[in-house]
C-alpha positions as CSV (number, residue, x, y, z in Angstrom):
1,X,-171.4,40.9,-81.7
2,X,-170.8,37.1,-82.5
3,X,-173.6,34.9,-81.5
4,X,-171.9,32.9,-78.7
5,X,-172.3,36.6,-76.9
6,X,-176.1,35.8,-76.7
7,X,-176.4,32.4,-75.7
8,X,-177.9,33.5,-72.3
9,X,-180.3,36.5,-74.0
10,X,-183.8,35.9,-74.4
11,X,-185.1,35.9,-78.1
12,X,-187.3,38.8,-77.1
13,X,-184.9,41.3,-76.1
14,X,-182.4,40.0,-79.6
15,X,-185.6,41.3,-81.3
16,X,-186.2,44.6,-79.7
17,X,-182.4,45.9,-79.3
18,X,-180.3,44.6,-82.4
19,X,-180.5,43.9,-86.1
20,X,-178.5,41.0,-87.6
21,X,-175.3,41.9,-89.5
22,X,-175.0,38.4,-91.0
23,X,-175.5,34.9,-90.3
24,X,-173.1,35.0,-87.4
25,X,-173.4,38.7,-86.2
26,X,-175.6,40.8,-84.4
27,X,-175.1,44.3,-83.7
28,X,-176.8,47.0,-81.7
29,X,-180.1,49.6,-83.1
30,X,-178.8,52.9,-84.2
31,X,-181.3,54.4,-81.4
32,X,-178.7,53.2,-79.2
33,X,-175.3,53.4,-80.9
34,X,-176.2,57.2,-81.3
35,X,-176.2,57.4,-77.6
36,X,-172.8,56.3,-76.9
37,X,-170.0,57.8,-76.3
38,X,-166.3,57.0,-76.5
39,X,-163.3,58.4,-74.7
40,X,-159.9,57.4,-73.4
41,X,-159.5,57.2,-70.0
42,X,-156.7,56.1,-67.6
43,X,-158.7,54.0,-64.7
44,X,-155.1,54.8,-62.1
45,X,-155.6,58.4,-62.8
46,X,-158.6,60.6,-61.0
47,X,-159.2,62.8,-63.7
48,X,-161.8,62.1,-66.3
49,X,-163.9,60.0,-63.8
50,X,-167.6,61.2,-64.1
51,X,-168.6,63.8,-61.7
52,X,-170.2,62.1,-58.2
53,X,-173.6,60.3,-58.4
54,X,-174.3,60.7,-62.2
55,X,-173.9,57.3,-63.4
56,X,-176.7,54.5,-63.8
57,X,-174.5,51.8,-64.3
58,X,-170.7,50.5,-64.7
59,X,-169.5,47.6,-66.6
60,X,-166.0,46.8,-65.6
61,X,-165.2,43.1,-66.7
62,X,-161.8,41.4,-66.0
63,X,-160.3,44.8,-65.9
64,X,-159.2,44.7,-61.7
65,X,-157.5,41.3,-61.9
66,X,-154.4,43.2,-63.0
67,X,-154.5,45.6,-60.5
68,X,-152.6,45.5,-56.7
69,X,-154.2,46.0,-53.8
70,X,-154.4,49.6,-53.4
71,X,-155.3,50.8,-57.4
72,X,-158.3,48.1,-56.9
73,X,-159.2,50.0,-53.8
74,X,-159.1,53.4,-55.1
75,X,-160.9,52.2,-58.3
76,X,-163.6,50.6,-55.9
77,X,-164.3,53.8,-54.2
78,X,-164.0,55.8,-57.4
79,X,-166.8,53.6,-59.2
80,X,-169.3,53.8,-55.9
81,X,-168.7,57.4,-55.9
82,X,-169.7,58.0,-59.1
83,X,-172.8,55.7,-58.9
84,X,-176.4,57.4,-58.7
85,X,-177.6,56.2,-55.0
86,X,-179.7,52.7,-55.9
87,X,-176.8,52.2,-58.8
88,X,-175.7,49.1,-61.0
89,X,-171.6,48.2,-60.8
90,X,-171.2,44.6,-63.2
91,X,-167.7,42.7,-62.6
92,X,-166.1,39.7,-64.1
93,X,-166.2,36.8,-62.8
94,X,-162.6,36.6,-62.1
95,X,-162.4,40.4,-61.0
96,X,-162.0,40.7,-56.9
97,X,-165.1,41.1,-55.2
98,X,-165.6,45.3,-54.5
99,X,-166.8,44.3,-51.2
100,X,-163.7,44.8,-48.9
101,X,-163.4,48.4,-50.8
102,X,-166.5,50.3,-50.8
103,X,-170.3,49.9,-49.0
104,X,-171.6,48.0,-52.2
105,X,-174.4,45.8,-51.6
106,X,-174.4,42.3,-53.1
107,X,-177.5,41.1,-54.7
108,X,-178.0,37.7,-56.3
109,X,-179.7,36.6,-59.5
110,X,-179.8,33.0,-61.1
111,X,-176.0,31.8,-61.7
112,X,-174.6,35.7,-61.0
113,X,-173.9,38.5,-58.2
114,X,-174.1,42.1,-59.0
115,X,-173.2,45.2,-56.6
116,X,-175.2,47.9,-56.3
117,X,-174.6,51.3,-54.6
118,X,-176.8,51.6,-51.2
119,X,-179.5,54.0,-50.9
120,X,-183.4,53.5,-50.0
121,X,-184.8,50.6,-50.8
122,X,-185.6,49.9,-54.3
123,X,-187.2,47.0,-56.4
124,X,-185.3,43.9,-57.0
125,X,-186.5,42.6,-60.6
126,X,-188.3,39.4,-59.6
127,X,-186.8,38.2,-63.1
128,X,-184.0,39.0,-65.0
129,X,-183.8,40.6,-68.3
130,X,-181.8,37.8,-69.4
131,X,-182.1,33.7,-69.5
132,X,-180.9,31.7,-66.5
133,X,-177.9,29.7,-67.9
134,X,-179.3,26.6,-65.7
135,X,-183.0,26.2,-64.0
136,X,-182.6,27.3,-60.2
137,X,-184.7,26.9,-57.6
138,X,-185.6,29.6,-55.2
139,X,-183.4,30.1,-51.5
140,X,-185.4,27.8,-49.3
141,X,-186.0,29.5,-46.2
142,X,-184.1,29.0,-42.8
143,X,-187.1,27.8,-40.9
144,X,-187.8,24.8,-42.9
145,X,-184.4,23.5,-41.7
146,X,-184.4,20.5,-39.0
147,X,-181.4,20.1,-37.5
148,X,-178.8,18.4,-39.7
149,X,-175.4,16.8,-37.8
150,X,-172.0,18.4,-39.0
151,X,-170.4,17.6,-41.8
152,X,-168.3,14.4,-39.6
153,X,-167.2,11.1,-40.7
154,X,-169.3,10.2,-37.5
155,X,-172.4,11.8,-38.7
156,X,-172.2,10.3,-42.2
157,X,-174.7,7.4,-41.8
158,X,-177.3,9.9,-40.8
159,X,-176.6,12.7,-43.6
160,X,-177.1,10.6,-45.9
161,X,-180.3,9.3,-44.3
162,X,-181.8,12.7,-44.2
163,X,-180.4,13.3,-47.7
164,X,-182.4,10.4,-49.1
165,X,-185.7,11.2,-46.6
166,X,-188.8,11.3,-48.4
167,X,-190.3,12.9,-45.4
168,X,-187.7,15.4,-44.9
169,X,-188.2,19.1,-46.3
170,X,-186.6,19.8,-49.6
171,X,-184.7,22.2,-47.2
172,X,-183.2,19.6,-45.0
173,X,-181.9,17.6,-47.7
174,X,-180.5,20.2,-49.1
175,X,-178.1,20.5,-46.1
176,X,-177.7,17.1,-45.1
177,X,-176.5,16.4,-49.3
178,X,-173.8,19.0,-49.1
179,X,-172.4,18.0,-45.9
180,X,-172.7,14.6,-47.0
181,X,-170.6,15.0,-50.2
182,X,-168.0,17.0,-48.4
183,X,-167.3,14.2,-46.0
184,X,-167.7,11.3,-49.2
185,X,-165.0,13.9,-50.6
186,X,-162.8,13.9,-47.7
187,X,-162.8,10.2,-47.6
188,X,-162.1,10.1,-51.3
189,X,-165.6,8.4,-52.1
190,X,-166.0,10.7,-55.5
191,X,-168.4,8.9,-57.3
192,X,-171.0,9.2,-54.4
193,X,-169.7,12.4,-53.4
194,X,-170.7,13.5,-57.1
195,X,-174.5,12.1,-56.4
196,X,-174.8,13.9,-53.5
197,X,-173.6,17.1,-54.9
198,X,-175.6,16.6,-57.8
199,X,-178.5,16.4,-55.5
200,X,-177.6,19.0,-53.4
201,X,-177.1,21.9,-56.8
202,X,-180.7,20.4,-57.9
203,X,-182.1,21.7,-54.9
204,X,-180.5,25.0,-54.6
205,X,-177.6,26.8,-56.6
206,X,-178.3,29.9,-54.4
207,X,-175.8,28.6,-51.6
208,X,-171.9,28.7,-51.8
209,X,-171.9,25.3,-50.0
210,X,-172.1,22.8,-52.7
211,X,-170.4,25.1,-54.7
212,X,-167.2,24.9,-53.0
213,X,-167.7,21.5,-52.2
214,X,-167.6,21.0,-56.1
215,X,-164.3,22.8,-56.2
216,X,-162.7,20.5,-53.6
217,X,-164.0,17.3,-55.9
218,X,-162.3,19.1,-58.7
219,X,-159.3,19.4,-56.8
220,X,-158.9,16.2,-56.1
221,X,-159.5,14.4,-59.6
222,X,-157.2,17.8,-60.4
223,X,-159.7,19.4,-63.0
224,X,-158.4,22.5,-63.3
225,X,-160.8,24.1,-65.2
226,X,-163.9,22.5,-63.5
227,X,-162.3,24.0,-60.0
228,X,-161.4,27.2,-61.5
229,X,-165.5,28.0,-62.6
230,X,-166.8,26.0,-59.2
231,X,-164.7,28.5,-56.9
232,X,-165.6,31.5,-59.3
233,X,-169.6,30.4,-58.4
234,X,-168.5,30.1,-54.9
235,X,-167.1,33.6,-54.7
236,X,-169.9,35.3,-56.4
237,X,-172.3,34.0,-53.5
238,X,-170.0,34.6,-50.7
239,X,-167.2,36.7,-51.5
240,X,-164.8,36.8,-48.4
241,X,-164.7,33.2,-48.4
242,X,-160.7,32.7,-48.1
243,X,-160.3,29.3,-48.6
244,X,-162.5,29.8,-52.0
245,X,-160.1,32.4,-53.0
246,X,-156.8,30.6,-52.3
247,X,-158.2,27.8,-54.3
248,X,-159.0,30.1,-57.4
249,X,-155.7,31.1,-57.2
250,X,-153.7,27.9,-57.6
251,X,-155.9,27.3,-60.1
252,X,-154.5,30.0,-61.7
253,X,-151.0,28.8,-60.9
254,X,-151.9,26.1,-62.6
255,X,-153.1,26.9,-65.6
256,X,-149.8,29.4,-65.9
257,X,-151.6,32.5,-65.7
258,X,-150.1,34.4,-62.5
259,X,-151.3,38.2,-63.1
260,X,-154.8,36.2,-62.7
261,X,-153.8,34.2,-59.6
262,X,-152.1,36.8,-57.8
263,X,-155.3,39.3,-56.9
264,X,-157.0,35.9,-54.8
265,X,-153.7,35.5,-53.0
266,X,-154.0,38.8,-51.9
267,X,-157.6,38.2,-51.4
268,X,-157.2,35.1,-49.4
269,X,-154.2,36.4,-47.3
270,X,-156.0,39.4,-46.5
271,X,-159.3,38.1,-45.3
272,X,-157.5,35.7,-42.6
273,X,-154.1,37.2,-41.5
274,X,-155.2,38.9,-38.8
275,X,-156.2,35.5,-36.9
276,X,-154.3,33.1,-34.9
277,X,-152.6,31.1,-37.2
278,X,-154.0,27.6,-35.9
279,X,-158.0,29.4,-36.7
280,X,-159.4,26.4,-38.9
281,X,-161.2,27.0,-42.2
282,X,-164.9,26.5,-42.0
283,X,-165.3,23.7,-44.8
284,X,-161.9,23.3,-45.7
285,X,-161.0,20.1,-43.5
286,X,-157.0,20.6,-42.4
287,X,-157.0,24.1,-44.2
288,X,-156.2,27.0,-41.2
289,X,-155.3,30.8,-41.5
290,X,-151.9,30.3,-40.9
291,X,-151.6,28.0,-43.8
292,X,-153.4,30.3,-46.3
293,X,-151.1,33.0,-45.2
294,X,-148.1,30.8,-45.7
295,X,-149.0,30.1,-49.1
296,X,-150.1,33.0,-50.4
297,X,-147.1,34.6,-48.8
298,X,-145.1,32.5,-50.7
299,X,-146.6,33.1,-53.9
300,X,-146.6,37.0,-53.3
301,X,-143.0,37.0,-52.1
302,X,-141.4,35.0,-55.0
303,X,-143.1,37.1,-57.5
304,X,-141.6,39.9,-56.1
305,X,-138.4,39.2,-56.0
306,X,-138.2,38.0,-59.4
307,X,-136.2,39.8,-62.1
């Protein structure tokens, strides 16, 4: 393994699990290396899956991105059959979340999301194994909350008061600075939107919200690749967010890769379709269901037809 693949692995776990290769290579003990296997497999196909509830764990990274609708689904089921009860399944961060597929539960760790197969309840590890890409505070709990206005061009004046309250709890200006910087955003006011973000990921990075606000201030000064990893950290914390997922996609479009944009189209059209087309999109001022449905539709259908 190349070192870039341990920039987030703690020193002490490089020292107990692999040996270095050369200056700019790591690989793996031969206690472990011994212990692996190697087979083909066709993931489509339901033979050679492992037999039910025998497997630990599943790393399956950027592999269902190229997949339709239904093969993810089948997949999805296959994998949380073939989990131990209490069992690990890893994605990519661009894979579509197993969620809508199979009873997985969601369970967040400092900058990640991992699914796990239900069962009776089992330890979370306090800390990872790994290092934090980025310090984090802890979710601050609900009750700490006061009231905070809706994000409003009429309640700006006092979001921003309560964002810049030394009495307030760290909690309160938490909120009040993400719905702050959405409305600065809305009104095209990045720099201070940008301020108020920055306060508001300082606080907590646990929360979608100034997540997805981050993607909409990448949309607008149209940095694609800044959007692409703000929706992506959006998604991992609340996965049938549809506006998140139509955004990933036309970042995708974008950056001319459609196999990648065209599993959050179907994402986004599928979370929403079944409402009333004038339903607005919580966050996403202007954005409704019908709209996402119109555009995804639009992406979906002209792929299809072509040659």
């Amino acid at each position: 393994y190349g070192m870039w693949s341990f920039r987030s692995v703690a020193p002490d776990v490089i020292a107990r699990h692999f040996r270095r290769v050369d200056e700019r290579h790591l690989e793996i003990l031969p206690a472990y290396r011994n212990r692996v296997r190697f087979e083909r497999m066709n993931l489509t196909q339901p033979g050679g899956f492992p037999p039910p509830g025998s497997v630990d764990v599943i790393l399956c990274r950027n592999v269902t991105i190229y997949f339709a609708d239904p093969v993810i689904a089948t997949l999805t089921a296959r994998f949380h059959e073939a989990l131990i009860p209490g069992g690990w399944l890893l994605m990519g961060d661009v894979d579509p979340s197993p969620l809508p597929y199979a009873p997985f539960e969601r369970v967040i760790f400092p900058g990640t999301a991992l699914y796990r197969r239900r069962s009776a309840p089992l330890p979370v590890p306090s800390k990872p194994t790994w290092t934090a890409p980025a310090p984090h505070l802890p979710a601050l709990a609900p009750t700490a909350v006061q009231p905070v206005p809706e994000p409003t061009r009429a309640n700006l004046a006092a979001l921003e008061d309560l964002a810049k309250s030394a009495t307030a709890s760290l909690a309160t200006r938490f909120e009040a600075s993400w719905r702050a910087a959405l409305v600065r955003v809305d009104r095209h006011d990045l720099g201070t939107a940008r301020e108020l973000l920055d306060q508001a990921l300082s606080l907590n990075r646990n929360r979608f919200e100034p997540h997805w606000v981050a993607t909409l201030l990448a949309q607008t000064l149209d940095d694609t690749a800044a959007g692409a990893e703000a929706a992506r950290r959006t998604l991992y914390l609340e996965p049938d967010f549809a506006p998140a997922h139509l955004a990933l996609a036309m970042f995708r479009v974008r950056a001319d890769d459609r196999p990648g944009a065209r599993s959050y189209f179907h994402s986004a059209r599928n979370l929403v379709c079944a409402l009333p087309g004038d339903t607005p999109m919580p966050l996403a001022p202007g954005l409704t269901a019908g709209h996402i449905c119109e555009v995804a539709g639009f992406y979906l259908d002209d792929e299809a037809e072509a040659p």
